[in-house]
VEXDREN-116088 format. One record per residue (C-alpha): residue number from 1; residue in three letters; y, x, z. Coordinates in pm, whole numbers, plus 50000, padded with zeros to 5 digits. Each point is the difference from the previous one (the first is absolute). Layout:
BEGIN
   nr  rest     c2     c1     c3
  NUM   ALA      Y      X      Z
...
This chain:
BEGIN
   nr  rest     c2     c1     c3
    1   UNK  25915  44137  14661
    2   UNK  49744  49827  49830
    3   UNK  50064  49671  49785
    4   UNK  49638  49892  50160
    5   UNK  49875  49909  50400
    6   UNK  49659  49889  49961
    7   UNK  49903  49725  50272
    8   UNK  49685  49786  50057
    9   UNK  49998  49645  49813
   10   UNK  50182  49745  50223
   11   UNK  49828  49695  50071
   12   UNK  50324  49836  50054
   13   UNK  50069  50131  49606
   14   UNK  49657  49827  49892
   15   UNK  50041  49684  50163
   16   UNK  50430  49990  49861
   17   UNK  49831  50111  49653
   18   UNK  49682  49820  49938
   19   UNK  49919  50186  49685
   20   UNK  50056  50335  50214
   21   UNK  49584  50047  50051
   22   UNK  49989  50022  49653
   23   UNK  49924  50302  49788
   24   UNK  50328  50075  49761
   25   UNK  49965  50252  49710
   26   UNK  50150  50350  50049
   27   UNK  50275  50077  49826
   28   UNK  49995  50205  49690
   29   UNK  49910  50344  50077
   30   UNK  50147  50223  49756
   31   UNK  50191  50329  50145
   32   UNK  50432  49902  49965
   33   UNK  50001  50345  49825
   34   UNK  49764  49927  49738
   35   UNK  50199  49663  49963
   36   UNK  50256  50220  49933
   37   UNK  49860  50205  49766
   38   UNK  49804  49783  49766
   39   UNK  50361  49794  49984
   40   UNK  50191  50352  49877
   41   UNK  49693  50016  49757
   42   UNK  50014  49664  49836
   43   UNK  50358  49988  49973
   44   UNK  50039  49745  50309
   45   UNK  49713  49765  49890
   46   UNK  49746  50053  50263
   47   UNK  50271  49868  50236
   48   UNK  50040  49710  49839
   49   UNK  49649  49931  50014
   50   UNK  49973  50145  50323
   51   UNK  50241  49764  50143
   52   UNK  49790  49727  49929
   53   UNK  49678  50141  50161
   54   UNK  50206  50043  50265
   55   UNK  50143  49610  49984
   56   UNK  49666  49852  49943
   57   UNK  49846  50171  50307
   58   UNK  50365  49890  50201
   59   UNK  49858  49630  49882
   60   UNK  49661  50006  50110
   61   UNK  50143  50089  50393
   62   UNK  50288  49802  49969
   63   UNK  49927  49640  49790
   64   UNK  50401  49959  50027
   65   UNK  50091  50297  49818
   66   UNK  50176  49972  49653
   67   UNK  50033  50360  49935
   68   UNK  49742  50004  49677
   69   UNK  50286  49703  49876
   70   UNK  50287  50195  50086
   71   UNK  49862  50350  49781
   72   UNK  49920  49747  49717
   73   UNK  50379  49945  50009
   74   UNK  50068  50300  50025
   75   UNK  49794  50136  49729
   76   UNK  50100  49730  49778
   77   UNK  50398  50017  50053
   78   UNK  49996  50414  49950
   79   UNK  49854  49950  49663
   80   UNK  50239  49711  49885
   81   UNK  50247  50203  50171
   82   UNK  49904  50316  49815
   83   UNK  50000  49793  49645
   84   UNK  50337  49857  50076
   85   UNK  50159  50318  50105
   86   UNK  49856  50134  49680
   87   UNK  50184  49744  49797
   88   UNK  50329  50034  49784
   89   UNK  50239  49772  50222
   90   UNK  50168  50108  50225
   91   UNK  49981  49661  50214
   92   UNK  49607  50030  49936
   93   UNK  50005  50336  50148
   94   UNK  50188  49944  50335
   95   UNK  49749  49684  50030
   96   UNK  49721  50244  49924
   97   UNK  50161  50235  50303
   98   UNK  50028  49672  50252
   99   UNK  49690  49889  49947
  100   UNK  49844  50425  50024
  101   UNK  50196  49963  50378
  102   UNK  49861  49679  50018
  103   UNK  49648  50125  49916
  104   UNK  49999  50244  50282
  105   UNK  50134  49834  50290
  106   UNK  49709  49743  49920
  107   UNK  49754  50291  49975
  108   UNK  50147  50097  50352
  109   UNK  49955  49631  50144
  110   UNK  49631  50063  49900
  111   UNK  49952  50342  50186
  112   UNK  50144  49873  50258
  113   UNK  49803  49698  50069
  114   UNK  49636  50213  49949
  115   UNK  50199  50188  50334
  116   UNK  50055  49646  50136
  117   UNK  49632  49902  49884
  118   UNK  49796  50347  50191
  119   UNK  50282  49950  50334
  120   UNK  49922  49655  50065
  121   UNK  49608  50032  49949
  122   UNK  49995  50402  50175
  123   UNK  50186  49891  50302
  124   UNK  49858  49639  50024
  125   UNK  49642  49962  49850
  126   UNK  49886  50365  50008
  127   UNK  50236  50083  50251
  128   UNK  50047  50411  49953
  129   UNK  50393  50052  50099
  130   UNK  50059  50078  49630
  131   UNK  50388  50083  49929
  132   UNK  50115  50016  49652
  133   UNK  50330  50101  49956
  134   UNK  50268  49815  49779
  135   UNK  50194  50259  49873
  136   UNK  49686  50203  49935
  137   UNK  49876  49648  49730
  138   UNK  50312  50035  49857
  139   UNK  49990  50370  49886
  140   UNK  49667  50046  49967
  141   UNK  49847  49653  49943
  142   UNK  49699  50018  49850
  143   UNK  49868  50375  50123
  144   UNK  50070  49934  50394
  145   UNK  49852  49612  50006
  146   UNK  49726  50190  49845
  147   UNK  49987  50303  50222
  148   UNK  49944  49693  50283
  149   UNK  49770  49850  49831
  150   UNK  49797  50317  49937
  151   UNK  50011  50090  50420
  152   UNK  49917  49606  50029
  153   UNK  49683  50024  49786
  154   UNK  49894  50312  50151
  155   UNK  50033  49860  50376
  156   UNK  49867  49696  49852
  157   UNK  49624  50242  49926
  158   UNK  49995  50107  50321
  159   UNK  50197  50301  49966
  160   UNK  50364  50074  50182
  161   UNK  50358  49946  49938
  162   UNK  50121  50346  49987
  163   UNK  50284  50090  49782
């Protein structure tokens, strides 16, 4: 079954969503798998910046999302979790390892509200059906909101939605 039904734009959506004529930006079209491989390649990095290519674009269709603030946390309590865990204390280290748990369930509240960000706008404002799956964010965060986002940019230049 596919994640996408493709129906014609609802005036009833346009007149409920008064930006809804207007033209969004596609997403960032960039294959999951090569996501996936420049991150192996740079050691993780290209995720991190991905993430926020992928947050900024989230922004631009959603004004309400704060996922760009949420991977700033994120970013910014792994590496004082990282020196802390690196410390000689013992009570610095176990804060270090709080604040590394800490660090990724706030990089999780961020994928999760890009997935909050495309639902709302896919199956309000450019109504499309799209289903994004919760479990699916959670193990694979960044590579399948970006597999979506690759099929949404494609339909988006006139091509299809197949898988």
């Amino acid at each position: 079954m596919s994640d996408f039904q493709t129906e014609p734009f609802s005036n009833t959506v346009a007149q409920r969503h008064p930006a809804a004529g207007a033209s969004f930006p596609a997403p960032p079209k960039l294959h999951w798998a090569l996501v996936l491989l420049f991150t192996i390649l740079t050691f993780g990095i290209f995720m991190l910046v991905w993430i926020f290519i992928q947050s900024s674009w989230a922004k631009k269709i959603d004004p309400a999302s704060n996922a760009t603030t949420q991977f700033i946390a994120y970013l910014v309590m792994f590496v004082v979790s990282q020196v802390l865990v690196e410390a000689s204390s013992a009570g610095l280290k176990a804060l270090g390892l709080l604040l590394m748990i800490g660090s990724y369930i706030v990089f999780y509240f961020g994928a999760y509200s890009i997935r909050r960000s495309m639902l709302a706008h896919y199956n309000q404002v450019e109504p499309m059906q799209l289903k994004l799956s919760a479990a699916m964010v959670f193990f694979f965060s960044c590579f399948y909101l970006q597999y979506h986002m690759t099929r949404i940019a494609r339909w988006k230049a006139g091509g299809s939605l197949a898988a």
